[in-house]
C-alpha positions as CSV (number, residue, x, y, z in Angstrom):
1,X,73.1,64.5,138.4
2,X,73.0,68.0,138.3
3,X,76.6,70.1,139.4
4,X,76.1,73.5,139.9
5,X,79.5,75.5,139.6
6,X,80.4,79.2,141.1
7,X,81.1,81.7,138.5
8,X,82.3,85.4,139.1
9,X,83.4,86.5,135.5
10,X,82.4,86.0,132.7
11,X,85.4,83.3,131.6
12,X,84.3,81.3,134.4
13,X,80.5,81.2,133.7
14,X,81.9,80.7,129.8
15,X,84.2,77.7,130.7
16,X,81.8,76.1,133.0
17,X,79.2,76.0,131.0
18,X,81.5,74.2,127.9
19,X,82.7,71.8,130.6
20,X,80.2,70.1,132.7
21,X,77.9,72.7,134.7
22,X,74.2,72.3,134.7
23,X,73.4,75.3,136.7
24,X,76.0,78.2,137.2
25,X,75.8,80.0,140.8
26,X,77.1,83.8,139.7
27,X,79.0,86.0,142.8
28,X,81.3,88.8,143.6
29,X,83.4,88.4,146.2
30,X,84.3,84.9,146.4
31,X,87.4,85.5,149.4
32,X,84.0,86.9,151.0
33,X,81.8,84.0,150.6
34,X,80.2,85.6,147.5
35,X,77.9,89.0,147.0
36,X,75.9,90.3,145.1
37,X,77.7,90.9,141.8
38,X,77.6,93.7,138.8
39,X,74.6,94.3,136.4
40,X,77.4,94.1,133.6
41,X,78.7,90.6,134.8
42,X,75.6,89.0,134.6
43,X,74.0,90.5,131.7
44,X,77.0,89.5,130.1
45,X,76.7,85.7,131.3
46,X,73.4,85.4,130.2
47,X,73.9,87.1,126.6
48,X,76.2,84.0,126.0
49,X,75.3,81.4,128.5
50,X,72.3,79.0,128.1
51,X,72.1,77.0,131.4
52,X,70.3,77.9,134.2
53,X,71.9,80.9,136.1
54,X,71.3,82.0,139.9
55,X,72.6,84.9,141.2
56,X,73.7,86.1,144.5
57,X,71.4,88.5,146.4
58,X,73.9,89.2,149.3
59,X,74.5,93.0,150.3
60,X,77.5,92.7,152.4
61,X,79.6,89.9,154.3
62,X,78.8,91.5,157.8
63,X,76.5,89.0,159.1
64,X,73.1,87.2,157.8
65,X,70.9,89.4,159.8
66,X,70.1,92.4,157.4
67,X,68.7,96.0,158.6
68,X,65.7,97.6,157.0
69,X,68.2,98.8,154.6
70,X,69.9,96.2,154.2
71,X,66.6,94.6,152.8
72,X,65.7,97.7,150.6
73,X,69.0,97.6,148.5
74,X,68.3,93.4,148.3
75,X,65.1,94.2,147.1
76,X,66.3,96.7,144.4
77,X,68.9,94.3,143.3
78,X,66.0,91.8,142.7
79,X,64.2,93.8,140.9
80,X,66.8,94.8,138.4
81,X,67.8,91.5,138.2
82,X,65.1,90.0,136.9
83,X,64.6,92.4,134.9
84,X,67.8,91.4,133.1
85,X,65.5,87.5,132.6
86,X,68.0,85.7,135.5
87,X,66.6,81.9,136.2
88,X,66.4,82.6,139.7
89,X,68.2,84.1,142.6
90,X,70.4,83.0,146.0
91,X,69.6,84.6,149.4
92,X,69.3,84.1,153.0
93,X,68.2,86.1,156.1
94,X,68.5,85.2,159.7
95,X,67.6,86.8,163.3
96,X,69.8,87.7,165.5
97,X,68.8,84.2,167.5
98,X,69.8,82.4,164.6
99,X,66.0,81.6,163.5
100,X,64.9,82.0,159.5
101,X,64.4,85.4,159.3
102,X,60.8,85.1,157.6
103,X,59.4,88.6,157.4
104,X,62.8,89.4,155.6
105,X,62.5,86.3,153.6
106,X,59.0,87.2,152.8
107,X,59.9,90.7,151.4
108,X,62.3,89.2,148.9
109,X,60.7,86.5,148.0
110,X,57.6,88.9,147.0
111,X,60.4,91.2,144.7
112,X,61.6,88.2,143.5
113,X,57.8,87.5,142.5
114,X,58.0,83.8,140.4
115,X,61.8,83.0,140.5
116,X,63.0,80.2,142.1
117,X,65.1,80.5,145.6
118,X,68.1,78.8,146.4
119,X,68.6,80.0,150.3
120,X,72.3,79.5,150.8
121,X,74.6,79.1,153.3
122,X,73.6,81.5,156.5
123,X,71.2,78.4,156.9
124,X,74.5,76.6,158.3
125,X,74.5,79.1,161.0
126,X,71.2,78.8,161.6
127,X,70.4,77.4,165.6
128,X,68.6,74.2,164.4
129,X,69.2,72.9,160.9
130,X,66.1,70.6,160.4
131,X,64.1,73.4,162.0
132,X,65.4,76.0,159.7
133,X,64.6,73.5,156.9
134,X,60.8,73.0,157.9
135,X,60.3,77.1,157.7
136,X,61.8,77.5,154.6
137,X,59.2,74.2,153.0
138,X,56.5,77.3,153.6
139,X,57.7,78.8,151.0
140,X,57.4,76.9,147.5
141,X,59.7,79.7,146.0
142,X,62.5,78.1,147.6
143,X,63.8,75.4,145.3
144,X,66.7,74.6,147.0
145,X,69.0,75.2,150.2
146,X,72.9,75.2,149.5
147,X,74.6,74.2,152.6
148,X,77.6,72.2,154.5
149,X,75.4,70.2,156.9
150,X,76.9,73.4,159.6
151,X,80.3,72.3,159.4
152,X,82.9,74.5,157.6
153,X,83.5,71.4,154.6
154,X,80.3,69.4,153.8
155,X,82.9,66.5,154.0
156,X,82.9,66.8,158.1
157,X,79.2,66.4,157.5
158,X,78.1,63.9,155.0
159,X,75.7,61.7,157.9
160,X,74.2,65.4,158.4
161,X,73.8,65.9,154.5
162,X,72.2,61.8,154.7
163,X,69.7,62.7,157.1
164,X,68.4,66.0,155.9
165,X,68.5,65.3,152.3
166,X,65.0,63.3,153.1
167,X,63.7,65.8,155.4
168,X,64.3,68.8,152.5
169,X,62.4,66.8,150.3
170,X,59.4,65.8,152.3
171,X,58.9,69.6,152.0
172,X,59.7,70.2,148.4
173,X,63.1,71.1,148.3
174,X,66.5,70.2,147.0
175,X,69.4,70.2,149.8
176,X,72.1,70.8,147.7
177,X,75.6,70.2,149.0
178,X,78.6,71.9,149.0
179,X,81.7,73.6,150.4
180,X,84.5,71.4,151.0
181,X,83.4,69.0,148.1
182,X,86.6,68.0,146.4
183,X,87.3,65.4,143.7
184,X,89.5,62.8,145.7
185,X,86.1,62.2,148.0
186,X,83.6,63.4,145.2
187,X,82.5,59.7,144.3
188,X,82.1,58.4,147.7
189,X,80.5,61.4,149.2
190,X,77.8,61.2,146.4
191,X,77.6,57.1,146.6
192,X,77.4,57.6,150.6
193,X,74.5,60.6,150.7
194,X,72.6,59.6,147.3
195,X,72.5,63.5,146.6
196,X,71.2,64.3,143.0
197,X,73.0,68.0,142.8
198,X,76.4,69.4,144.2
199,X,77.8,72.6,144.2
200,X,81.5,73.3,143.4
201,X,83.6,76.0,144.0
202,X,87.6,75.4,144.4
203,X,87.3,72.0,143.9
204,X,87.0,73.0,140.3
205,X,89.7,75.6,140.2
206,X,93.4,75.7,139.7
207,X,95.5,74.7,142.3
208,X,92.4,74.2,144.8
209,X,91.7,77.7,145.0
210,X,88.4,79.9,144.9
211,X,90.7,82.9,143.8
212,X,91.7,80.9,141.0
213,X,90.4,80.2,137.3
214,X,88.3,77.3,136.5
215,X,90.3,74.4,135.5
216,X,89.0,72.8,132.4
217,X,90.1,68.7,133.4
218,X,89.2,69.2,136.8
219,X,85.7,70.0,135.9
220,X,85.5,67.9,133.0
221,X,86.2,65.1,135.6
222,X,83.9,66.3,138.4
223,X,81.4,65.7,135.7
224,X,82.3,62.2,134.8
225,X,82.0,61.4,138.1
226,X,78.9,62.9,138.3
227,X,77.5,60.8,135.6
228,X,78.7,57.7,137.0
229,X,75.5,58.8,139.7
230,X,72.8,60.0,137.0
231,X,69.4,58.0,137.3
């Protein structure tokens, strides 16, 4: 079972990766939903972090549907993060009619040349889930999609998750849940969907909250839930 946790210092990516993560998910602006985040910040993770690290390629928190622009500055931010050695990157583009945005999608995907994709969560404002899900399994860049089954908590959702968990993988991706996730209805959400990765975010934190630092016994006890699910 593989738990992918958000990080968006250093001391979280640090603490995380003593504690349980597999895969760290590194932002800025988490009351934002998370963007792109500094050089510094994730040089620094991966100088003394040795798990797999994704990293948010997310301009602004305007919308999904990026400008010309908008797509020039993700595609700079690509390239000088992987020239840093990241293990792959998290992005998403839509249209304005709520359709994968693939001649976006395409343009990053070609700066990000060989690293994996994790497109996140604009795909839960997408107009047809499943539909979204069969565009992206065009791509065999795209490892994974992080999303809530549409819903604001993946909890409201876990039939959704059930049913498309299948689907993803017919085309050769991971759906990876999360949002919502929290450790009271951790075990039965995972015993329910069969899911073989999650992704955390407050559920790991002090007091519940994104804003907050990671919380060493909450983590540590995501993780031995997890476990109780490894095959």
């Amino acid at each position: 079972m593989i738990i992918e946790v958000i990080a968006y210092t250093l001391s979280d990516a640090l603490i995380a990766a003593r504690n349980g993560a597999d895969r760290l998910e590194v932002i800025t602006a988490p009351a934002e939903g998370g963007l792109t985040p500094s050089l510094g910040l994730v040089q620094s993770i991966l100088d003394q972090v040795d798990i797999d690290i994704r990293v948010m390629i997310r301009p602004h928190s305007r919308s999904f549907v990026y400008s010309k622009e908008d797509i020039e500055v993700m595609e700079r931010d690509i390239a000088n993060l992987r020239s840093l050695g990241v293990s792959g990157l998290v992005t998403g583009a839509l249209t304005p009619q709520g359709d994968v945005d693939t001649s976006a999608l395409e343009r990053l995907l070609a700066a990000a040349n060989d690293l994996p994709i994790t497109f996140h969560r604009a795909i839960d404002e997408a107009a047809d889930l499943e539909q979204a899900i069969y565009t992206l399994g065009q791509y065999s860049q795209i490892t994974h999609i992080l999303t809530s089954g549409g819903r604001p908590s993946v909890l409201e959702a876990t039939d959704i998750i059930e049913q498309l968990t299948p689907v993803a993988k017919q085309q050769g991706i991971t759906l990876l849940p999360g949002a919502g996730l929290h450790i009271d209805a951790l075990e039965s959400f995972l015993r329910q969907t069969s899911v073989q990765e999650f992704h955390i975010g407050s559920a790991s934190r002090q007091n519940g909250s994104i804003m907050n630092p990671i919380d060493v016994d909450k983590l540590s006890a995501i993780r031995r839930i997890a476990d109780q699910f490894s095959h």
